[in-house]
C-alpha positions in Angstrom: -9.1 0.6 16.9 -10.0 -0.3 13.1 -13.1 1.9 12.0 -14.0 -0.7 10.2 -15.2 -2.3 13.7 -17.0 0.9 15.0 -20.3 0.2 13.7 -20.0 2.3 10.5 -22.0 1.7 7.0 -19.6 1.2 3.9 -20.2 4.5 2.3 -18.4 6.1 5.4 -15.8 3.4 5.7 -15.0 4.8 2.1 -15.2 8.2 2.6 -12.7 7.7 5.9 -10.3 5.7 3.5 -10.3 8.5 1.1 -8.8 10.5 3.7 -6.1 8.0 4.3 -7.4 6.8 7.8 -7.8 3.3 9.1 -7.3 3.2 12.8 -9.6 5.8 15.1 -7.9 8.2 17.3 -8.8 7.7 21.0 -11.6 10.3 21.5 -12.9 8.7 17.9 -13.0 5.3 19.6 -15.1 6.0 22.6 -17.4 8.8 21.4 -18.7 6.8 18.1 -20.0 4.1 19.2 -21.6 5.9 22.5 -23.3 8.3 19.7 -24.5 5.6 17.9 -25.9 4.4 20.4 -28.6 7.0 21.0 -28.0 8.4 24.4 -26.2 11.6 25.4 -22.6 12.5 25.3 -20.4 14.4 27.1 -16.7 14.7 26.5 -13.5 16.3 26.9 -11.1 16.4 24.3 -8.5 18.9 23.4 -8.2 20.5 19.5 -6.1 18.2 17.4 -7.3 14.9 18.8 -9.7 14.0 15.6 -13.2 14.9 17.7 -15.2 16.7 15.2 -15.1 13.3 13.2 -15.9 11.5 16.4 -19.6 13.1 16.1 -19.5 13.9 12.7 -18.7 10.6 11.4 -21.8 9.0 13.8 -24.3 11.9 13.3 -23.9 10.5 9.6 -24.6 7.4 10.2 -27.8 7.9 12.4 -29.2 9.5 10.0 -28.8 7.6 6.8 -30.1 4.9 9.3 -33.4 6.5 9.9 -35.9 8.2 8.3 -37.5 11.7 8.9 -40.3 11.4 11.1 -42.0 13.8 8.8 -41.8 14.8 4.8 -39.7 16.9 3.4 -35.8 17.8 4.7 -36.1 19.2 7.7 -32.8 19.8 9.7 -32.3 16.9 12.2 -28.8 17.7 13.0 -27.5 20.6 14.5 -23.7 21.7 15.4 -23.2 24.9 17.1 -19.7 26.0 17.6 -18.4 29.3 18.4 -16.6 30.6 15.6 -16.9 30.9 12.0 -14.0 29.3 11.4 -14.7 26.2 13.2 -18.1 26.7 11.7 -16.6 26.1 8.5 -14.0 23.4 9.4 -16.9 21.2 10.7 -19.3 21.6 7.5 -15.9 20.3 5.6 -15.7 17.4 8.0 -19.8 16.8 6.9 -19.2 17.3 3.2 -15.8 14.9 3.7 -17.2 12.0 5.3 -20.7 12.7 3.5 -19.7 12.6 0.3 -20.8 9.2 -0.3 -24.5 9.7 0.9 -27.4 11.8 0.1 -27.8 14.1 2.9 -27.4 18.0 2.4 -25.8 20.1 5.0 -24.9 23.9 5.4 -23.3 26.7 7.8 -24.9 29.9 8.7 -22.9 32.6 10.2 -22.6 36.0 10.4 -19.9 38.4 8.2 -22.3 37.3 5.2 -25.0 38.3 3.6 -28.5 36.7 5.2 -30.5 36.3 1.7 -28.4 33.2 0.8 -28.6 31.6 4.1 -32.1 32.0 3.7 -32.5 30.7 0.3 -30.5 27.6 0.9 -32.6 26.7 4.6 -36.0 27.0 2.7 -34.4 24.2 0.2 -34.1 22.2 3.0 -31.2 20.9 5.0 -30.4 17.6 6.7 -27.2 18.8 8.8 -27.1 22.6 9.6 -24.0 23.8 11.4 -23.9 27.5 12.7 -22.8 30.1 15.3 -25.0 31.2 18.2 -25.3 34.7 17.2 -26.2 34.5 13.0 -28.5 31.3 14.5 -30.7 33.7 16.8 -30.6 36.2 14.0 -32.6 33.3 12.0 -34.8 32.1 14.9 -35.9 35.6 15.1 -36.5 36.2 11.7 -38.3 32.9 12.0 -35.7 31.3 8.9 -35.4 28.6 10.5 -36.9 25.5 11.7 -35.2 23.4 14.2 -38.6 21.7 15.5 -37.5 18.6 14.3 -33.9 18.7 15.4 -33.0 14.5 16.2 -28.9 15.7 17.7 -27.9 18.2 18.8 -23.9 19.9 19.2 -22.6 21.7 21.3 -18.8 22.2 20.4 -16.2 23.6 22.1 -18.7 24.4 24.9 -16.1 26.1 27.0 -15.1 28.4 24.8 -19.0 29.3 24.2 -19.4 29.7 27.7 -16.1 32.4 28.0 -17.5 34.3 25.3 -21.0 34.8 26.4 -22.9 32.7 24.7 -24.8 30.8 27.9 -28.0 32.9 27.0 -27.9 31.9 23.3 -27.4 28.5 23.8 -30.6 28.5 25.9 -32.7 30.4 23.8 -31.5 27.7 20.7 -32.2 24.8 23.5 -35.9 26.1 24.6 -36.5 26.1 20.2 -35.3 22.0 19.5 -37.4 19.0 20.6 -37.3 18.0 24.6 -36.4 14.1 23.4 -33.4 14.7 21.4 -29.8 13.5 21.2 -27.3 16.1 22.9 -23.7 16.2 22.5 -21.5 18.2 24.4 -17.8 18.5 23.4 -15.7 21.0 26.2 -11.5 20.8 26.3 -11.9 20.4 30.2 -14.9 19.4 32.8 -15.6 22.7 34.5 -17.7 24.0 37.1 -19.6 25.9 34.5 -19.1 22.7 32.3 -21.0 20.4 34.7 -23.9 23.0 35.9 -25.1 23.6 31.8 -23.8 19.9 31.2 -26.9 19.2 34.2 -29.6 20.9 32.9 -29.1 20.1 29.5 -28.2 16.0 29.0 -29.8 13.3 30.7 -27.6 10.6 31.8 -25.1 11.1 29.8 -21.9 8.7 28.6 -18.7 10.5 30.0 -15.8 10.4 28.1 -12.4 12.0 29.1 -9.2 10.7 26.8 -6.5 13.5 27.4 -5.2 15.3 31.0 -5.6 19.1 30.5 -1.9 19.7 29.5 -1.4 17.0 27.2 -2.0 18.6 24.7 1.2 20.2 24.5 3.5 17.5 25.5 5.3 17.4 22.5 5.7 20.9 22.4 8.6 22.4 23.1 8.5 25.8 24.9 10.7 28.5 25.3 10.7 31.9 26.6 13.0 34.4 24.9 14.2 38.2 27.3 13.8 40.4 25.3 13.7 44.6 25.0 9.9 45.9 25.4 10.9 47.3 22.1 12.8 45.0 20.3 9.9 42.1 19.7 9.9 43.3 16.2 13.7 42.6 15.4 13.9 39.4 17.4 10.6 37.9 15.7 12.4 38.4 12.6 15.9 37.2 13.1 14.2 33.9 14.3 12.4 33.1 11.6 15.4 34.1 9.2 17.9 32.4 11.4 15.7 29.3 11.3 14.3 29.4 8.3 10.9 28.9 9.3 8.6 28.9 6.5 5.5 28.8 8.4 4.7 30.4 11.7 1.3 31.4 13.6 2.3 34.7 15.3 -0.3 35.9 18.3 -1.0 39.3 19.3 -2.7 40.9 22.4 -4.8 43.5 20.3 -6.1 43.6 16.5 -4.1 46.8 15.9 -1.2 45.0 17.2 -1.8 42.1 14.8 -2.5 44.6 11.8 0.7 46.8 12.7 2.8 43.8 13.6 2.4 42.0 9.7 2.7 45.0 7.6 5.9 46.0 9.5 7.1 42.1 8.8 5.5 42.2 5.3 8.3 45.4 4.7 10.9 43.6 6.2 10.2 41.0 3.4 8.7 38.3 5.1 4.9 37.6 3.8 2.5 38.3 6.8 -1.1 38.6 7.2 -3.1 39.4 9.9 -6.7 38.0 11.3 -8.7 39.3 13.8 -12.9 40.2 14.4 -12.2 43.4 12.6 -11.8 41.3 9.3 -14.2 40.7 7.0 -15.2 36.7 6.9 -13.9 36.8 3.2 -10.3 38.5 4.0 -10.0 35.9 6.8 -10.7 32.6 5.0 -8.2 34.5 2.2 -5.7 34.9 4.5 -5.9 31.5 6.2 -6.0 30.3 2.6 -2.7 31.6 1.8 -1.2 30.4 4.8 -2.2 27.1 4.6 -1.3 26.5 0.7 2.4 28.4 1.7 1.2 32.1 -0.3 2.0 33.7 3.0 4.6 32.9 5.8 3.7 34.4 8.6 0.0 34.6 10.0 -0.6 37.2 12.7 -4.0 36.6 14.7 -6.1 37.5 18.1 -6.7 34.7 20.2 -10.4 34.9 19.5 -9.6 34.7 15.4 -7.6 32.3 15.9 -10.0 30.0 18.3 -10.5 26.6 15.7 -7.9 27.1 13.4 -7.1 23.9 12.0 -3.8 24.1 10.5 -1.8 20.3 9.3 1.6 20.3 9.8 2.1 23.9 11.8 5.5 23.8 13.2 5.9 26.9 15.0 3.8 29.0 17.2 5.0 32.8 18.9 3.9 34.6 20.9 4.5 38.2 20.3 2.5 39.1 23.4 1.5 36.5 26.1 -2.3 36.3 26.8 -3.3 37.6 29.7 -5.5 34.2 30.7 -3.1 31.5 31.2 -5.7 28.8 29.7 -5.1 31.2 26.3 -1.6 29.9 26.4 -2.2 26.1 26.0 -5.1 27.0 23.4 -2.8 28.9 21.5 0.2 26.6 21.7 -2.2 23.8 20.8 -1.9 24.9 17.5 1.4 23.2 17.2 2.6 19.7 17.9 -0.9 17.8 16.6 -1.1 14.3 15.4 2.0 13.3 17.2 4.1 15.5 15.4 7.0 17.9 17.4 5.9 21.7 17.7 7.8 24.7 18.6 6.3 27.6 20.9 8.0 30.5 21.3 7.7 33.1 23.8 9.2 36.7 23.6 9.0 38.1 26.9 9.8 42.1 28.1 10.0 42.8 31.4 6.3 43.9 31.4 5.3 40.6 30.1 6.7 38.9 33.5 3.9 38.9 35.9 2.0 37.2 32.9 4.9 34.4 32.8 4.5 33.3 36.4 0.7 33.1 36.0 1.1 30.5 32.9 3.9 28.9 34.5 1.6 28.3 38.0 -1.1 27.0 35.5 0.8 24.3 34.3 3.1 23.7 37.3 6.5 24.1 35.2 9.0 26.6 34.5 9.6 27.4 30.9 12.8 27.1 29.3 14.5 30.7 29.4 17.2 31.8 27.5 18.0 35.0 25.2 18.4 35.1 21.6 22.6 35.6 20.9 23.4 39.1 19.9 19.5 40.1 21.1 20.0 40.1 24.6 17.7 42.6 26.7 19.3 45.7 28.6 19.9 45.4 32.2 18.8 48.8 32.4 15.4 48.4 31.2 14.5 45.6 32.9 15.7 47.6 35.8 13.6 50.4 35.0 10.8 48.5 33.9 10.9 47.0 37.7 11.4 50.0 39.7 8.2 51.3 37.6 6.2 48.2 39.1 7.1 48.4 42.4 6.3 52.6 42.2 2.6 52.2 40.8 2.5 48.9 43.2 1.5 46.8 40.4 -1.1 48.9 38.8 -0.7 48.9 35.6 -0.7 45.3 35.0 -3.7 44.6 37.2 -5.2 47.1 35.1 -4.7 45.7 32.3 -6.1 42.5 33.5 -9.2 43.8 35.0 -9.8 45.6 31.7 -9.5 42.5 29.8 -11.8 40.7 32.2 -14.3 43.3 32.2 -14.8 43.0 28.2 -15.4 39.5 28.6 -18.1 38.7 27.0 -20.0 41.9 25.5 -16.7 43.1 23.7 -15.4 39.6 22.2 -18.7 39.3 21.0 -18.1 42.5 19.2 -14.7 41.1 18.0 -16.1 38.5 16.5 -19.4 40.5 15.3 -21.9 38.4 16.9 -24.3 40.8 18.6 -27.2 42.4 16.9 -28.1 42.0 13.3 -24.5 42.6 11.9 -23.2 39.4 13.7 -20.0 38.0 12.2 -19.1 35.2 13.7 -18.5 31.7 12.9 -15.5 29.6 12.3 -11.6 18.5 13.3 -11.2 15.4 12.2 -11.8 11.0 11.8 -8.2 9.7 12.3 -6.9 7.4 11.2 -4.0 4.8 10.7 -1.1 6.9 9.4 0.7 7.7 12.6 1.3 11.3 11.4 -2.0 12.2 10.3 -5.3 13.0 12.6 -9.0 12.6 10.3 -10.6 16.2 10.4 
């Protein structure tokens, strides 16, 4: 569908044609005119399928439409995502599509300095986009004003929910107006989905556009034996051998990713690594190079690399499999956007095994195996690696799982530096016509 026949004033027809867009992706379709309608939303919509335009573009439009109830700017919009990356990517999608009307918007999020945040809320906002954690922080500090909040955001509501943030989000719902506008974006319809979905929105418009797995249907997947300890080489004679010149590289642990790019940055090829230990500043400098082609390989956690919004990313490894299968189609999702083919790699050892079947039960498919020619694994290891399973009866795996679940929420909230006062956390698109190209 035209945008020109969603409802939308001139001055964002114009800033959509800027972009290069004319026809509205699916999700863009559905959820634009159900927003502009007034009532609440609820929708399900993978990354890469142009939805932060689908409320962003809208959200705009309401409120050039009305006026503030009361003088002054107060915020009557407000986006909560849970990273500062996506953070940032949607306050680029406001200042995009906005750039044609008179509305101010900003992000706050932690890894940054308060004062500025501060100075920039008491000026007034119209659109304020921020992360659970640095938002509380202001709420406490009593910053911020969200009394008159008109619509209200919750993206990426899953992934809020697997981090933790369900008691956030209700102490931020319990601060905005009963009769509001709420908007709840989610990659799937869980259980936990539905039950906050319930107490939150009041007859809301349902909108699902994708099945689950879609998202990676023009992906191409393929599992790679390899030695426990010859990841390292293999990774490298890939992307020499193919001459990949751009490729998103995930790691288990941050000390992984930090170890993994310096050993690939002596080997020649340009690598940097992103993970909650960063610094906000080091990651948007690293992400910054990879985009613009400064660095070739980009080496990231699953929880740093939650939101990345990369154009164009052909290929996607994974150095270490997650141990959550749904990890594996968020991280693959990276790849294979707009329409475009994507290639996801996967080196797997013989510990790495277990962690195969589960992904492969998730999605209902085997993976393509084969080894890389001349990298073949040893018999012998795998044999060894096998006979150790069967002798600890699977301990050391399940371990490793357990450990990971346990974490859950307290420690990726320390990842990403969202709990207490020191929070650092933070972190897609109108599309349009060109069949290669999804609006942000």
């Amino acid at each position: 569908m035209s945008f020109s026949h969603l409802g939308l004033s001139a001055a964002l027809l114009r800033a959509v044609q800027d972009q290069g867009y004319s026809t509205a992706t699916p999700i863009q379709s559905e959820a634009i005119p159900a927003i502009l309608a007034g009532g609440d939303v609820m929708a399900a919509a993978q990354t890469g399928t142009g939805k932060t335009a689908g409320f962003t573009l809208p959200i705009l439009e309401r409120l050039m439409r009305e006026k503030p109830k009361s003088g002054g700017r107060p915020i009557r919009a407000l986006v909560i995502t849970p990273t500062r990356e996506l953070a940032a990517q949607v306050q680029e999608s406001v200042k995009t599509y906005g750039r044609h009307l008179p509305l101010k918007s900003t992000t706050v999020f932690g890894g940054v300095g308060m004062q500025p945040q501060v100075q920039t809320l008491r000026r007034g906002v119209d659109i304020l986009v921020a992360t659970p954690g640095r938002l509380i922080d202001h709420l406490q500090r009593r910053t911020v004003d969200l009394s008159q909040v008109e619509t209200l955001v919750l993206d990426e509501a899953d992934r809020m929910l697997d981090m933790g943030f369900i008691n956030d989000i209700k102490k931020v719902i319990a601060a905005v107006p009963k009769q509001r506008q709420t908007l709840l974006f989610s990659a799937t319809f869980s259980d936990g989905i539905r039950e906050l979905a319930q107490g939150m929105l009041t007859r809301p418009t349902r909108i699902e556009v994708a099945a689950r797995n879609s998202a990676v249907d023009t992906v191409t997947q393929k599992v790679h034996p390899v030695n426990r300890d010859g990841k390292k080489t293999v990774l490298s004679h890939l992307i020499r051998d193919g001459d990949w010149q751009q490729v998103l590289v995930f790691t288990r642990t941050k000390r992984g990713a930090d170890r993994l790019a310096m050993q690939l940055d002596r080997d020649g090829l340009s690598s940097a690594a992103i993970h909650g230990n960063k610094t906000q500043g080091a990651r948007t400098k690293a992400l910054g190079q990879f985009k613009k082609g400064g660095v070739r390989i980009l080496v990231a956690t699953d929880i740093a690399a939650r939101g990345l919004d990369i154009d164009h990313l052909p290929h996607v490894v994974n150095y270490d499999l997650p141990e959550v299968p749904e990890d594996y189609l968020h991280r693959i999702g990276r790849t294979g956007r707009a329409g475009r083919d994507g290639q996801a790699v996967s080196l797997v050892s013989g510990d790495d095994r277990k962690l195969l079947k589960g992904i492969e039960r998730m999605m209902n498919r085997n993976i393509h195996s084969e080894p890389v020619p001349g990298y073949e694994p040893d018999p012998f290891e795998e044999t060894a690696v096998a006979a150790k399973r069967r002798q600890n009866g699977g301990r050391g795996q399940g371990q490793g799982r357990n450990q990971g679940q346990n974490r859950n929420a307290g420690q990726v909230r320390r990842q990403n530096g969202n709990g207490g006062g020191n929070r650092t956390q933070g972190g897609n698109r109108a599309q349009g016509g060109n069949p290669g190209r999804r609006a942000r």
